[in-house]
ZAFI-896488 format. One line per field, with one value per residue (C-alpha): residue number from 1; residue in one letter; x, y, z. Coordinates in steps of 0.05 Angstrom, whole numbers, plus 5000, padded with zeros to 4 digits. Layout:
N
k <- [NUM ...]
r <- [a ...]
X <- [X ...]
Y <- [Y ...]
Z <- [Z ...]
# end
This chain:
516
k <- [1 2 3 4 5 6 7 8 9 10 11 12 13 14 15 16 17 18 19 20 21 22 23 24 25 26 27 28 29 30 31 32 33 34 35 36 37 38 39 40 41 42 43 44 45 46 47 48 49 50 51 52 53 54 55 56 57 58 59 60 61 62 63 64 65 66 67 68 69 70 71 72 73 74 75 76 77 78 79 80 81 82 83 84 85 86 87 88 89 90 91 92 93 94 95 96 97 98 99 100 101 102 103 104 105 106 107 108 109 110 111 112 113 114 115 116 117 118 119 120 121 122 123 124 125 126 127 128 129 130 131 132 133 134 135 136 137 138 139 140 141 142 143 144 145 146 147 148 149 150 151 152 153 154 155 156 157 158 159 160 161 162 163 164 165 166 167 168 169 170 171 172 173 174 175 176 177 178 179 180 181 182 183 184 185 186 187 188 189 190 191 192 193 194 195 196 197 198 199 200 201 202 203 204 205 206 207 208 209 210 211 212 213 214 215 216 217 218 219 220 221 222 223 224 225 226 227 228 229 230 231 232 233 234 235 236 237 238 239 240 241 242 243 244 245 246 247 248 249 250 251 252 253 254 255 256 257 258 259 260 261 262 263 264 265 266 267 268 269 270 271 272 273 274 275 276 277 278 279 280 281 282 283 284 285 286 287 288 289 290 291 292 293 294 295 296 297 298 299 300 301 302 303 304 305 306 307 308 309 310 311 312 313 314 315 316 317 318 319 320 321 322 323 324 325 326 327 328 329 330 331 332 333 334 335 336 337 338 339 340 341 342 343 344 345 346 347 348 349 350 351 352 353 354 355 356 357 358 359 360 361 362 363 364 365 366 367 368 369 370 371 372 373 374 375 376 377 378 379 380 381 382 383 384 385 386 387 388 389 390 391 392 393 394 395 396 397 398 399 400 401 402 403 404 405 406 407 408 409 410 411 412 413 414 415 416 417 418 419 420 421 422 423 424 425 426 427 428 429 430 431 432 433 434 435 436 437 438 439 440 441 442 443 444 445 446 447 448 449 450 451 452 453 454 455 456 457 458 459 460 461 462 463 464 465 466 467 468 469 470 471 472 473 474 475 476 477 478 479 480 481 482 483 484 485 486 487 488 489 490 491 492 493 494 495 496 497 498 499 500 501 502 503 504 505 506 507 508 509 510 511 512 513 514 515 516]
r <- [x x x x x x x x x x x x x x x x x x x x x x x x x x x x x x x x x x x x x x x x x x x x x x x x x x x x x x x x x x x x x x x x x x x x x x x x x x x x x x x x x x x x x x x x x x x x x x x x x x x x x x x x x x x x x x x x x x x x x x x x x x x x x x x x x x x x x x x x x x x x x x x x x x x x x x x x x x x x x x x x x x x x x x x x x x x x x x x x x x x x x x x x x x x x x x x x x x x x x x x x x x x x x x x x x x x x x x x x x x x x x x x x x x x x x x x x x x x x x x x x x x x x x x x x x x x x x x x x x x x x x x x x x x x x x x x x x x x x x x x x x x x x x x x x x x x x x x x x x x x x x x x x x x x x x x x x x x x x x x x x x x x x x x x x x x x x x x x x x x x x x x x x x x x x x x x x x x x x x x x x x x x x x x x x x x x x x x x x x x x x x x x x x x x x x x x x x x x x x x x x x x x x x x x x x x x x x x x x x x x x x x x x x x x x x x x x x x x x x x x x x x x x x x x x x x x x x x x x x x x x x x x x x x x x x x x x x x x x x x x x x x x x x x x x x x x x x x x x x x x x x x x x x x x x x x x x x x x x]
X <- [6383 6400 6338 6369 6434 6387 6354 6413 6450 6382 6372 6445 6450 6380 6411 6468 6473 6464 6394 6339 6379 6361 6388 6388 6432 6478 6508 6587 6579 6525 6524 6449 6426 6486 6438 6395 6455 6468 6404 6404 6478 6447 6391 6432 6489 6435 6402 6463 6480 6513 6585 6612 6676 6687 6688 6761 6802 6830 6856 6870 6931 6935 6976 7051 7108 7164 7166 7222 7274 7250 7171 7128 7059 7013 6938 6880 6798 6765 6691 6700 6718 6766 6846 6887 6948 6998 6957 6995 6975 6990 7011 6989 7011 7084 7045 7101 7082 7076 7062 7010 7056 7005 6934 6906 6841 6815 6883 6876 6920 6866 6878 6834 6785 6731 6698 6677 6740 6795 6863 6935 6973 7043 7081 7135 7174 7173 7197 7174 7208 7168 7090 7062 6989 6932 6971 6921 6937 6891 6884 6925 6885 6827 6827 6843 6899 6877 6896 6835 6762 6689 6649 6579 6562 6522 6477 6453 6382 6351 6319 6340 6380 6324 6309 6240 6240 6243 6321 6380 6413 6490 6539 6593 6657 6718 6780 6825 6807 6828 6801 6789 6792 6789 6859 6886 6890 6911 6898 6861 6844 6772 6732 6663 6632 6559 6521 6529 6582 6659 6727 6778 6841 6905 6989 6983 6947 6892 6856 6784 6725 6658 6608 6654 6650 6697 6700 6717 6738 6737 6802 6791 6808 6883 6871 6914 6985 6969 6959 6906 6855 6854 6794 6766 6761 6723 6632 6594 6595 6522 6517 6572 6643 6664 6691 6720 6671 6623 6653 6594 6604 6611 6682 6700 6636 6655 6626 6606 6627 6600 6650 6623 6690 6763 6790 6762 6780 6811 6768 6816 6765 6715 6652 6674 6665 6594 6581 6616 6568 6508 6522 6553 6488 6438 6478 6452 6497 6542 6549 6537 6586 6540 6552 6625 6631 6591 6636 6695 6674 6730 6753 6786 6754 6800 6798 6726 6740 6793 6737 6695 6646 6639 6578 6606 6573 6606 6674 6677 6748 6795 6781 6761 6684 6657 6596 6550 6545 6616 6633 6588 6616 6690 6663 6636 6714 6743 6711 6724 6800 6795 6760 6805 6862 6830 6829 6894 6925 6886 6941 6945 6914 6888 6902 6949 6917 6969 6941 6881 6893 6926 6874 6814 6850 6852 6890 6900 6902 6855 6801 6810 6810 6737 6712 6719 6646 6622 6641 6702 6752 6821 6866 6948 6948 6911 6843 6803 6743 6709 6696 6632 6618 6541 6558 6620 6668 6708 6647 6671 6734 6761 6743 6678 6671 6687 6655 6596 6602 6606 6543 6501 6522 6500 6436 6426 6411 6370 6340 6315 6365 6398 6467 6470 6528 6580 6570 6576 6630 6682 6660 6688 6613 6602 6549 6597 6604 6541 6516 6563 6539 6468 6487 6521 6451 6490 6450 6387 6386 6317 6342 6405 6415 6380 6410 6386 6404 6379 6299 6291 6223 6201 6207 6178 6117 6106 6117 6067 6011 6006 5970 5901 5895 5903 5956 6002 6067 6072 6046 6088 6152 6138 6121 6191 6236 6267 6268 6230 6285 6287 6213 6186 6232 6226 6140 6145 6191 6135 6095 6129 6142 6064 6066 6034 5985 5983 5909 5884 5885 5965 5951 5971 5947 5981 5963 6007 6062 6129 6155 6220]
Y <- [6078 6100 6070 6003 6034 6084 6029 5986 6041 6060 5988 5975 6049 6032 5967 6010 6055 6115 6088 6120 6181 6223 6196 6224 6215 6262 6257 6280 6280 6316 6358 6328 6334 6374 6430 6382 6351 6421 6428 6367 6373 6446 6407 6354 6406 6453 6387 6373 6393 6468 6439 6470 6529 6516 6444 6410 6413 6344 6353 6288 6282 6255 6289 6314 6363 6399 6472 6515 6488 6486 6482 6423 6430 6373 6378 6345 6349 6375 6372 6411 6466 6528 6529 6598 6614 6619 6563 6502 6449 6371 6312 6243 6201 6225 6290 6330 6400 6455 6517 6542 6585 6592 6565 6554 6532 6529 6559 6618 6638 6651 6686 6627 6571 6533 6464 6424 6442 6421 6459 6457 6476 6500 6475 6504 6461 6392 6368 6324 6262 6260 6264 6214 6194 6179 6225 6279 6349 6367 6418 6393 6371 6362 6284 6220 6184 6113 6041 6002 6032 5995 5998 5984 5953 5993 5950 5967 5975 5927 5862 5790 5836 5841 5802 5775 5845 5886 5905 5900 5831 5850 5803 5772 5802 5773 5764 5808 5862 5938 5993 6061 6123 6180 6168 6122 6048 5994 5922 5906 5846 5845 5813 5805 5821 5813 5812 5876 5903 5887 5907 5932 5944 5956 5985 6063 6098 6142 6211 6195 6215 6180 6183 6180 6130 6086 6033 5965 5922 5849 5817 5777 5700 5711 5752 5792 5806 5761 5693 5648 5640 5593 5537 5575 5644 5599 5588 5556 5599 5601 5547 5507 5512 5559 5632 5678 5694 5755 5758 5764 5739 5808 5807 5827 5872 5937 5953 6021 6020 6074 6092 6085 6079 6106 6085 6026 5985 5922 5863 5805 5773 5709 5739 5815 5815 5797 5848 5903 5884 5888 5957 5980 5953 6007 6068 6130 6147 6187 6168 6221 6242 6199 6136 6144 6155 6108 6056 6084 6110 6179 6218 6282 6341 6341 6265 6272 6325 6286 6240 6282 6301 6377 6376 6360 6346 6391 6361 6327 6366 6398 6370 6298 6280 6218 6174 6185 6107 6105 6156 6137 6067 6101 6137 6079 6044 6106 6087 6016 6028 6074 6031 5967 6011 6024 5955 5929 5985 6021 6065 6102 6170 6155 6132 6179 6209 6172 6104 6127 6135 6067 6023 6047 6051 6135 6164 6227 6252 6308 6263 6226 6307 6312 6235 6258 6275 6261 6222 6218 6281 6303 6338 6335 6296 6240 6211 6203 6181 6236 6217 6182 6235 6209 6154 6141 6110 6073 6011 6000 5983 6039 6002 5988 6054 6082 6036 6048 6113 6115 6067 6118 6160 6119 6105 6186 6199 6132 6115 6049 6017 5973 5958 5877 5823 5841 5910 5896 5848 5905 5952 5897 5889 5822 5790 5811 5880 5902 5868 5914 5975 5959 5957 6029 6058 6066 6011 5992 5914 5891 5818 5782 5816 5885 5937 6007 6071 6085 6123 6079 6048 6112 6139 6080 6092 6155 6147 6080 6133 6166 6105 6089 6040 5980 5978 5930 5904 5918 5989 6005 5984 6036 6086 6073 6070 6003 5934 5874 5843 5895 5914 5852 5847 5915 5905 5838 5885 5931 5884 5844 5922 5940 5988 5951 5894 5848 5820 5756 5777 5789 5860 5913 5976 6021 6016 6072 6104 6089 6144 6180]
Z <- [3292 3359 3393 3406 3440 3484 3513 3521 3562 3597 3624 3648 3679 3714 3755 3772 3838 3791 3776 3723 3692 3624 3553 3490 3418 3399 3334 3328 3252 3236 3308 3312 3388 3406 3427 3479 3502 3525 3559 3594 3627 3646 3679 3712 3746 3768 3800 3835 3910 3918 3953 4002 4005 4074 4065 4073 4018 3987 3918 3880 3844 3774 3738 3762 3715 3738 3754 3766 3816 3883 3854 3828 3791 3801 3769 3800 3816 3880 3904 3947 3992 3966 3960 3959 3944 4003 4040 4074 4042 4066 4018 4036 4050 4067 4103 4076 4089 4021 3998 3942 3901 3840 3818 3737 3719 3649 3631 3671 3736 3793 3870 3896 3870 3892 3881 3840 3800 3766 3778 3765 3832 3840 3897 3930 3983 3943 3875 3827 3840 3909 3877 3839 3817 3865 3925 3948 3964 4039 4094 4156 4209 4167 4142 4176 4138 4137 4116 4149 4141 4151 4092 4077 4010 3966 3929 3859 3852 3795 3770 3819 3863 3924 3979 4008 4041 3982 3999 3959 3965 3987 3939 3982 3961 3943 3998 3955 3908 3880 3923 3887 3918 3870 3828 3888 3867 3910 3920 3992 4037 4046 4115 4108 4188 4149 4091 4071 4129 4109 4135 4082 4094 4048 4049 4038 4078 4038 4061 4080 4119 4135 4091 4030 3974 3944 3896 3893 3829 3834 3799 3741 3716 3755 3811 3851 3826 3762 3811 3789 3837 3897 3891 3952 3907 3856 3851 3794 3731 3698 3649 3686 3701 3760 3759 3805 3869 3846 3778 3720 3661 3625 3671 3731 3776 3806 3875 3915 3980 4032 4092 4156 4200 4185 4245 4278 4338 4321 4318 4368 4406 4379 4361 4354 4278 4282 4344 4299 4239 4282 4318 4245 4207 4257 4231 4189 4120 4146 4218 4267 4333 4379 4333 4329 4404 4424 4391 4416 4483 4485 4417 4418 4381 4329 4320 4304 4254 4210 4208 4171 4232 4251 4295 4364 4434 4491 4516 4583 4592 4541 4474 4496 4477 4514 4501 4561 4572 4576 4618 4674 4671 4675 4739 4776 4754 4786 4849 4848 4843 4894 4942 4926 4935 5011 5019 4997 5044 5091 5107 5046 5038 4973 4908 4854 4799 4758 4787 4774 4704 4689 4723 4691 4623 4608 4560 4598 4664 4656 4646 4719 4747 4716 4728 4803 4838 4910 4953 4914 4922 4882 4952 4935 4875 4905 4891 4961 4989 5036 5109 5111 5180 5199 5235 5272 5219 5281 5274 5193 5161 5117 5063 5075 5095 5029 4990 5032 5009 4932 4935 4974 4924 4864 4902 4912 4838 4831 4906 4888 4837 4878 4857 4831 4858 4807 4833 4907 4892 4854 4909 4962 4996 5018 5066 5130 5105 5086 5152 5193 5148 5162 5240 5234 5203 5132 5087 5084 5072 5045 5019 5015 4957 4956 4989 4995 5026 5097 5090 5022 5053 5074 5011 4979 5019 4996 4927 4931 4972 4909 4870 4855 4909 4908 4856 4830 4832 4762 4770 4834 4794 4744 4798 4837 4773 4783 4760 4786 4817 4868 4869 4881 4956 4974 4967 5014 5062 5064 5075 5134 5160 5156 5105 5053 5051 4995 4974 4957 4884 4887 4885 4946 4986 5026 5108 5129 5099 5146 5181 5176]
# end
């Protein structure tokens, strides 16, 4: 009676990742059920995605015989994408380069195949003594060859395995354990950042891209390399005793890991593992260009495609991508050096691109050529601040003077964000020097600490004539794009100035705009 097996396999298929699937007997002896069993496996491939030709090629390796001399044949699956022969093929992870001198599948020599498939290659350029199982076979250029990926946890659906949410409840893995990645076996240390966010890292690097899946197998009674387990690797067992952490009692549990990083930043500083987990925990499966640069702030093109990730933004300059965030933040840096190089010596005409590039931490020149914008300009090789020309620059200090500068700049896109102290303090602004700016008709100084550009109350006034009257200070805040620690000051200047006048009920209205 096959009914008891059926629902055996049903129910321990069902708490797996793979969840509810189709199950029927088939009988080898009598060929009973051979014809559904047929029907079904046409059901489930034509259910399955169409993959990709174009895709990049990565050919497991698990099987390897000699050729003739100068030739190897190795036989392996791909999902994916198409191999031909005559292409240039990589093997990982030595990255020898080879040739395709032949292709069989299903016994037959083909021109070309594509995947899902499994083919035996002939190699020209290697011999057998140099391939072994679990190496892969991939396009150059096309994978990232990594040792150290962050993973998210892929929790089996199924009975005592949710939390209050409804969500899967991530098992804490183990601190070593075998990672598989299609024929590729090796043992890994394991960091858990979160619940369900870990950091796996191991000795040979293996060909991966975000999104992909690997597996993880918890060691058994002894562990890794046959050791028995620490007291630390050890929880209660279910009807007492202890066992290995995360090991059932049916032996040890296999987990599915999804990739979400195959070449992250390292994690030195107290508290980065749990700001990695939180900023890793928000992202889609797979992780999209914006994701990956906004960890890393710059990637070049081709980086991003190792990783698995084709749809790119436009490049800042050459092939180097940059988070917007970022590369803002590395513009306002690019000023700051320039301005404390103005101040440590007045005398020099500006700062070399060079410099440039090792203060604010750039990996290549080019991308100090495009961080330049007004005021800053690139003359001779050197980065410069552009004469400040309204007003006399003989009443400032160079320095001031081009600080001056890059903040009336930064206040030009956003009139009434005024810069905070850490701001004014990198762009060498103190009380003294903001005074004298004020006194040359270059800053606007509404409190100790809000400074805006010259005309900024004007403008303010005209913006607030635009209100239902009165209005307030919550409303003009949203009408002047800024925060409240700089609305608040600038409304009490325009009131002192008799612009606005503020009512008994904390609200305002507008007297008369101020000219200019």
């Amino acid at each position: 009676d096959p009914g008891p097996a059926l629902a055996e396999g049903r129910g321990l298929i069902a708490a797996s990742s793979v969840g509810e699937v189709e199950a029927l007997a088939v009988s080898a002896a009598t060929g009973e059920g051979v014809a559904a069993l047929l029907d079904a496996l046409a059901r489930l491939a034509d259910s399955l995605p169409a993959p990709d030709p174009g895709a990049p090629l990565r050919l497991w390796v698990d099987q390897v015989s000699a050729a003739v001399t100068g030739e190897a044949q190795v036989t392996g699956g791909m999902s994916a994408g198409t191999v031909r022969v005559g292409d240039e093929l990589v093997i990982t992870p030595s990255m020898r380069p080879v040739r395709v001198a032949g292709i069989e599948a299903l016994g037959e020599a083909v021109p070309e195949l594509t995947g899902p498939a499994r083919a035996t290659v002939i190699l020209r350029g290697v011999s057998q003594e140099r391939l072994g199982k679990g190496m892969a076979l991939v396009q150059p250029g096309r994978w990232t060859l990594t040792d150290v990926i962050d993973v998210r946890i892929a929790v089996p659906p199924g009975p005592g395995a949710a939390d209050e949410a409804g969500r899967g409840a991530a098992p804490r893995l183990p601190r070593t354990a075998t990672v598989h990645a299609g024929p590729a076996r090796t043992v890994a240390r394991v960091r858990m950042l979160s619940e369900d966010i870990a950091r796996v890292s191991w000795r040979e690097p293996i060909p991966l891209h975000v999104g992909d899946r690997v597996l993880l197998r918890e060691h058994g009674e002894r562990g890794a390399r046959g050791r028995p387990p620490r007291p630390s690797d050890l929880v209660a067992a279910p009807g007492g005793g202890t066992q290995p952490a995360g090991m059932s009692a049916a032996g040890p549990a296999v987990r599915g890991l999804i990739v979400l990083e195959v070449a992250p930043p390292s994690l030195g500083r107290r508290g980065s593992g749990a700001s990695a987990a939180a900023e890793l925990e928000s992202w889609p499966d797979p992780p999209t260009a914006a994701d990956l640069l906004r960890r890393h702030g710059l990637l070049r093109a081709s980086a991003l495609l190792a990783m698995g990730v084709s749809d790119h933004p436009e490049p800042v300059v050459g092939e180097w991508l940059a988070d917007p965030k970022h590369w803002a933040d590395l513009a306002g840096r690019l000023g700051e050096a320039v301005t404390t190089q103005a101040a440590r010596d007045p005398m020099a005409p500006g700062l070399t691109v060079e410099a440039a590039r090792t203060a604010i931490g750039l990996p290549d020149r080019r991308l100090v050529d495009a961080l330049v914008r007004p005021p800053l300009r690139l003359r001779d090789g050197l980065v410069q601040v552009s004469s400040v020309g309204t007003v006399s620059d003989a009443q400032l200090s160079a320095a001031v003077a081009a600080a001056v500068k890059i903040l009336l700049a930064d206040l030009a896109a956003a009139p009434f964000a005024s810069p905070d102290a850490d701001r004014l303090r990198h762009l060498g602004l103190d009380t003294r020097a903001i005074a004298a700016a004020e006194r040359a008709g270059l800053l606007l100084r509404v409190s100790d600490q809000i400074v805006l550009a010259p005309g900024a109350d004007a403008l303010a006034g005209r913006v607030l004539a635009d209100l239902p009257q009165p209005f307030t200070a919550a409303e003009a805040r949203q009408a002047l794009q800024t925060t409240r620690r700089v609305a608040i000051p600038l409304l009490e200047f325009l009131d002192r100035a008799g612009v606005t006048q503020r009512l008994p009920d904390d609200r305002r209205r507008l007297i008369q705009p101020p000219t200019g």
